[in-house]
C-alpha positions in Angstrom: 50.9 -120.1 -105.9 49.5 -123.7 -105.2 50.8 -125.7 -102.6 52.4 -128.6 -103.6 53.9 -131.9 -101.7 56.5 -130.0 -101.0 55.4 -128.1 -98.3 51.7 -127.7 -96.2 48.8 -125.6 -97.1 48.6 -123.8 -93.8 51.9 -123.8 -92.6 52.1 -121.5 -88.6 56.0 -120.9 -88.1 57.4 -119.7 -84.7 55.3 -117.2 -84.5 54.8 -114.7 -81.4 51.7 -112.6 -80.8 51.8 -109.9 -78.4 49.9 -106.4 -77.2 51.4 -103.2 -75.9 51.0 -102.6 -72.2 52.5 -98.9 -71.4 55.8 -98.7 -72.7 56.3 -103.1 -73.1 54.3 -105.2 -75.1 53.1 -108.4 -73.1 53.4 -111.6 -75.5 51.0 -114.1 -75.8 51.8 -116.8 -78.1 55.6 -117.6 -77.7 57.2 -119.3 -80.6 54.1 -121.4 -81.7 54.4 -124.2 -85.1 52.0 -125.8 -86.7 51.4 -127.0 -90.2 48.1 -128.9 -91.9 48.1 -130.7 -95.5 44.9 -129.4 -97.7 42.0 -130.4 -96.7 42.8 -131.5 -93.2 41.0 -130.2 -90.0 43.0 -129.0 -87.2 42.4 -128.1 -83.4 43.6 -125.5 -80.8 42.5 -127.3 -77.6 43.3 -125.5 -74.5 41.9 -123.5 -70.8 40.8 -120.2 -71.1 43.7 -117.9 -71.3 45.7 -120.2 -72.9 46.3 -117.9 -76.2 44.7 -120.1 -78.5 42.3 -117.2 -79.7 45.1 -115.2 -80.0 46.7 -117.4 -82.6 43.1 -117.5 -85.0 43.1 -114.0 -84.5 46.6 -113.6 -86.4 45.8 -116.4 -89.1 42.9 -114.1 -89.7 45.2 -111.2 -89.8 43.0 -109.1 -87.5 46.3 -109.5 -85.1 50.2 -108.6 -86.3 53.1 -111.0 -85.3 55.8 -109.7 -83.2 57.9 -112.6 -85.2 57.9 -116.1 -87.3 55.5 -116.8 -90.1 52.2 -117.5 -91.5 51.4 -118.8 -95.1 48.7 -119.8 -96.6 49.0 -122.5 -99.9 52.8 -121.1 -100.1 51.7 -117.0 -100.3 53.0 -115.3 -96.9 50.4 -113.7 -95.2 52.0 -112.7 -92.1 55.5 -111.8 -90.7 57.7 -109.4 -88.7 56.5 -106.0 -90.5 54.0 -107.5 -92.8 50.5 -108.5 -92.1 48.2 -108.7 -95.5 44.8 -107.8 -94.7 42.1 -110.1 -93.7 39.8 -109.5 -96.9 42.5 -110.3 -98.9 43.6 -113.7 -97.5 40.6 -116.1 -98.6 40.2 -117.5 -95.3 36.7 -117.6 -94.1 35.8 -117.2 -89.8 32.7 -118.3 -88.1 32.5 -116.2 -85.2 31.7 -117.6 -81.5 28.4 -115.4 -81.6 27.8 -116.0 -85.5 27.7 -112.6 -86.3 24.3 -112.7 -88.6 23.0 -109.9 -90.5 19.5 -109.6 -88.6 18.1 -107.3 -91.4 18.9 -110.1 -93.9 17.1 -113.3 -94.4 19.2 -116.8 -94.4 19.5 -116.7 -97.8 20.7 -113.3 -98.0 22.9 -114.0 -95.1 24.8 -116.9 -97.0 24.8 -114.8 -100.4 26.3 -111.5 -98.4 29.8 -112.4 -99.8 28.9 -113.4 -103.4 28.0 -109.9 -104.7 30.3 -110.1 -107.6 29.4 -113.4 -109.1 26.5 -113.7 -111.9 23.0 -114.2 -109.9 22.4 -117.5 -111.8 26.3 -118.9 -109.8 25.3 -116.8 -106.6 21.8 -118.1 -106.3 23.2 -121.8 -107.3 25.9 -121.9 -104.8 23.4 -120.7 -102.3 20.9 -123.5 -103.0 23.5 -126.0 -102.6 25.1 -124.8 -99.3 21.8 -124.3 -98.3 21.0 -128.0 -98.9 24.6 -129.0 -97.2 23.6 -127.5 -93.6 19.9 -128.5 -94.0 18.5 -125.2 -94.5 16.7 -125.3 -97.5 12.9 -124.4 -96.2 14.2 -121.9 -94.1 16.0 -120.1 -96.6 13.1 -116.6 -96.3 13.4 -116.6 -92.6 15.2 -114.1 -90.4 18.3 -114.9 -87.6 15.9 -114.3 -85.0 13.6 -117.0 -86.0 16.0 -119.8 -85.9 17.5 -121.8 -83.0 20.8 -121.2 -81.9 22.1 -124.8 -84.1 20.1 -123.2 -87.0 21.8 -119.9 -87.2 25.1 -121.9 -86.4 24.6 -123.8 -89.9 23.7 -120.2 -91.7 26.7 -118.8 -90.2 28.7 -122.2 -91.5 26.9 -121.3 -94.8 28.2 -117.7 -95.5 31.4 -118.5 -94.3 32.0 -121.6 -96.9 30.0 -119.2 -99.6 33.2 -117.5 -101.2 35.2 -121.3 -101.0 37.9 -119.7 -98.7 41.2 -121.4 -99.1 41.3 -122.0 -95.0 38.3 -121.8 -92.9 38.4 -120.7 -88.9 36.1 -121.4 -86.3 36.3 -119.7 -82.8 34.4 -121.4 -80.6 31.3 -122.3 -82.7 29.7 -124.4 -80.6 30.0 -122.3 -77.0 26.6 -121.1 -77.2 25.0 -124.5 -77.7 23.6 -126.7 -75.1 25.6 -129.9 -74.2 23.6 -132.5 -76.3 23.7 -130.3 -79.5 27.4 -129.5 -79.7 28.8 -133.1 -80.2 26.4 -133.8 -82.8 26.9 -130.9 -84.9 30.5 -130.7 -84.4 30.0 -134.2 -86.9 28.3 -132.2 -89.1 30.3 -130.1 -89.5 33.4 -132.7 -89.9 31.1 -134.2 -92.7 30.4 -130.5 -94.6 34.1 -130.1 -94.7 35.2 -133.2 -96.5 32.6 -132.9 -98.3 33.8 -129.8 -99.9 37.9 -130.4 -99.3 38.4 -127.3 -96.9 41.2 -127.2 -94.8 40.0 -125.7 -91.2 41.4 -124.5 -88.2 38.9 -124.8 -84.9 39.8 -123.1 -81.2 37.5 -124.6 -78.4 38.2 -125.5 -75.0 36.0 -129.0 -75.3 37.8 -131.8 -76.1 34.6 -133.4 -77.1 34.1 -130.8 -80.0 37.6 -131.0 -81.0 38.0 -135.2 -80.5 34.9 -135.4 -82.8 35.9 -132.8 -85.8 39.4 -132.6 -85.7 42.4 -134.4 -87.8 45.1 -132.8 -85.7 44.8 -131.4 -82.1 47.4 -129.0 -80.8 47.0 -128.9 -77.0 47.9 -125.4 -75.9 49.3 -124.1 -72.5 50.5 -120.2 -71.6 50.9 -119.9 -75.4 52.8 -122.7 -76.6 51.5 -125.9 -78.1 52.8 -128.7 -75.6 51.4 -131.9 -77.9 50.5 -131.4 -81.4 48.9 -135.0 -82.2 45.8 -136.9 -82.6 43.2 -137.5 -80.5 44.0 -141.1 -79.5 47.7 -140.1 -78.8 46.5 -137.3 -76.8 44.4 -140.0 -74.1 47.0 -142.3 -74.7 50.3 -141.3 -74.8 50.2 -138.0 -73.1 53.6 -136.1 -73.7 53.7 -135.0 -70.4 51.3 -134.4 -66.9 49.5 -131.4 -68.4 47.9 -133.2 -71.1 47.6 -136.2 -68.9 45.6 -134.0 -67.0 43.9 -131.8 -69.1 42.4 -134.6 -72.2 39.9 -137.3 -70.4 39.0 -138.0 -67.2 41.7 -139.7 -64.7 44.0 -139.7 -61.7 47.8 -140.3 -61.2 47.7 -144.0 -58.7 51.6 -144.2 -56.9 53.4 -147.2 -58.1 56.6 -148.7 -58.0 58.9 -150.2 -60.9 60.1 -153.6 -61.2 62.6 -153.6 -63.5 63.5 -157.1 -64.1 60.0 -158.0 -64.5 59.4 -154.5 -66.6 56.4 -153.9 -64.6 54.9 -151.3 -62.3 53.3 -152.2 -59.8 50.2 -150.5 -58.1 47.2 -150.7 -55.4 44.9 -152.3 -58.1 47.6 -155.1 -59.7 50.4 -154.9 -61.8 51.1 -153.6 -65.4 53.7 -154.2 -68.3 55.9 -151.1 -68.5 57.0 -151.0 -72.1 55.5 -152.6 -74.9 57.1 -151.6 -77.9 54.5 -149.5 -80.3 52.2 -149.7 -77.3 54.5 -148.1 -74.8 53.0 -144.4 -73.6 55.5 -142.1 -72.6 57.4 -142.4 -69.8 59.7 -140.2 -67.7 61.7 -142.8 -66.0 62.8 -146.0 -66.8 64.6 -146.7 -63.6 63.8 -148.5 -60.1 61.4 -146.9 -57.7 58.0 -145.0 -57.8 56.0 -142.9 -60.3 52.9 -141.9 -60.9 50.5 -144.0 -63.2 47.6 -142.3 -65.2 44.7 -144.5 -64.7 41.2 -143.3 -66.6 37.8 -144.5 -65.7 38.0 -146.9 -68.5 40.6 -148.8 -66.5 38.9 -149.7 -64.2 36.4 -152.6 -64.1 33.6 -153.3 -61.8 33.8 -156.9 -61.3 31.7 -158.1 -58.1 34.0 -161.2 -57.9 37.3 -159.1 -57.4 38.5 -159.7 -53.9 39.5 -155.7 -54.4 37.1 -153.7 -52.9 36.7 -150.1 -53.0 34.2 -147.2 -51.3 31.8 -145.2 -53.2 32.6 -141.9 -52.8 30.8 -139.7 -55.2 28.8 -140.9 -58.2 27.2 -138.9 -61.5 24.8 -140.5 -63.8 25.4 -140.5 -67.4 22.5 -142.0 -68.9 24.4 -145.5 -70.6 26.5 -145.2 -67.8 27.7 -144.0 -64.2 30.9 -142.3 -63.4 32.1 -143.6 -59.7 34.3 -141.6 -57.4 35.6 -144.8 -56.0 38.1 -145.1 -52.6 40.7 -147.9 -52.2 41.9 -149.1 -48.6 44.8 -146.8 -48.5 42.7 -143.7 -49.3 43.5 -143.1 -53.4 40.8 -142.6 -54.9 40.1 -143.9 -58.7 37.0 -143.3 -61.2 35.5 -145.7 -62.5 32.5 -146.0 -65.6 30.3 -149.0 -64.6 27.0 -149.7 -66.9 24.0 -148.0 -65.7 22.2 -151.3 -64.5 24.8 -151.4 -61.7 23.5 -148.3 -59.1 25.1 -148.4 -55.8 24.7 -146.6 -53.1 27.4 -143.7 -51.4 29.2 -146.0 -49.1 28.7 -149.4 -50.5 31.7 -151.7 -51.4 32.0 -153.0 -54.7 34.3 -154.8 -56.5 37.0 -153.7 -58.8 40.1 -154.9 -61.1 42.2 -153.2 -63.5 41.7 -153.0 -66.8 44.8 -151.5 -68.4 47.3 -152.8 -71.1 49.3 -150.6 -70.8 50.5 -147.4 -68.7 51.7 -143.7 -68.8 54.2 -143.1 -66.2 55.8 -139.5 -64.9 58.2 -139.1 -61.9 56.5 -139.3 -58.7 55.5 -135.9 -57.1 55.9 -135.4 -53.6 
């Protein structure tokens, strides 16, 4: 069956993954929904721990649900009692450690799961894959003679061979150093709407999963507490663990003016609601909260009357990231352009740069 508008190509239903431990079985994944049109690229963000593994694992069907539902262009693959097996679901999965065939060359490797189609379609669909991941002159050399973002492209390759219906990535990018992962996550973004495949990535970088994904479900003790974009997630957190968990930032006390629908804080003072603009909030009555505030918020400006102490500071290349200490002892960060190096200790100048803010209830 083909999905149609009527209901998603990957559709995750309440489902609960758990594994025996003596005579009980521990759960996992409690009661977690998600759904992605065709060709859409989704993201299970989340700590280590978190289940979101767990929840490939039984898309894969390499894991049986305790309850709820899987399906797959409207064709159930998993529920209570049913779990169709993995080789029959036409969902492909690039492992975390790739998973290569050392005794076959690239070519071979991307061709591994073509074995019934005529050599003149197997050694065509290769080519062009091949070509896709920049490959091409490496297509006679072994795993071991590649680099680690080579063998992730062969591994993208022979996944994408058989055109799966759903395509799973665990992790792809963990073995990668820092500069590389960004920059291929993209690639990978491009290879897959390119070719129209709907994908599912797990990662606990929200770089990777800001730069490929569509929709991000941020994941906590099993459960998916914001399902969203990326933008929502910085900027209208649903609540203090995504605050806390997506970007770089710190809850500033601050008090609410109600008939001036502001809040008011160390730095300056802020609207509270603005319509379409208006984060999240927990309260909407008189007294204090706690107010987000990332390091894009706050400006260095050396004519601000507000000072503030530099506490810590890590250099970024474009950019510094300042530990920065107001007179009362909250501390902010800050980015400030590299061409502005200060010292630990020095005073500099600062103002907010918010339009807006995220507000929870004040925690004592």
């Amino acid at each position: 069956m083909k999905a149609t508008p009527d209901f998603p190509h990957l559709s995750v239903d309440a489902i609960r993954v758990g594994y025996p431990v003596g005579r009980r079985v521990q759960e996992i994944v409690h009661g977690l929904s998600f759904a992605l049109a065709r060709g859409e690229i989704g993201c299970l963000l989340g700590p280590s721990g978190c289940g979101k593994t767990t929840v490939l694992r039984a898309i894969a069907g390499f894991e049986s649900l305790i309850d709820g539902r899987i399906a797959l262009g409207g064709r159930e693959l998993s529920s209570a009692g049913h779990t169709a097996a993995p080789e029959s679901r036409q969902v492909g999965v690039v492992f975390q450690d790739y998973a290569l065939f050392p005794h076959l060359t690239v070519w071979d490797n991307v061709a591994f799961g073509l074995r019934k189609l005529p050599l003149a379609q197997r050694k065509s669909r290769v080519d062009r894959l091949l070509a896709m991941v920049g490959l091409v002159a490496h297509g006679r050399k072994y795993p071991h003679e590649l680099s680690g973002g080579q063998q992730q492209r062969v591994a993208l390759a022979r996944a994408l061979a058989p055109q799966p219906d759903l395509l799973l990535l665990d992790e792809p990018f963990s073995n990668l150093d820092i500069d590389l992962r960004e920059r291929l996550a993209l690639e990978v973004r491009d290879i897959l709407r390119e070719l129209g495949t709907t994908a599912v990535l797990v990662t606990h970088d929200q770089h990777e999963a800001f730069a490929i994904a569509d929709q991000i479900g941020v994941m906590r003790e099993g459960r998916i507490v914001q399902w969203d974009t990326a933008y929502n997630l910085y900027h209208r957190p649903a609540n203090r663990f995504v605050a806390d968990f997506i970007g770089q930032g710190v809850f500033a006390r601050g008090t609410v003016d109600l008939p001036q629908q502001k809040v008011h804080i160390e730095l300056g003072s802020l609207p509270l609601w603005q319509g379409v603009d208006v984060c999240a909030t927990d309260q909407r009555d008189a007294g204090e909260v706690d107010v987000l505030l990332r390091a894009d918020d706050v400006i260095h400006d050396d004519a601000s009357p507000l000072r503030a102490e530099v506490v810590r500071k890590a250099f970024r290349g474009a950019e510094f990231l300042y530990t920065l200490r107001l007179p009362s002892g909250q501390e902010l960060l800050a980015l400030v352009p590299s061409h502005h190096d200060h010292e630990i200790g020095e005073q500099i100048g600062i103002r907010l740069g918010a339009d807006h803010v995220v507000t929870f209830p004040a925690e004592q």
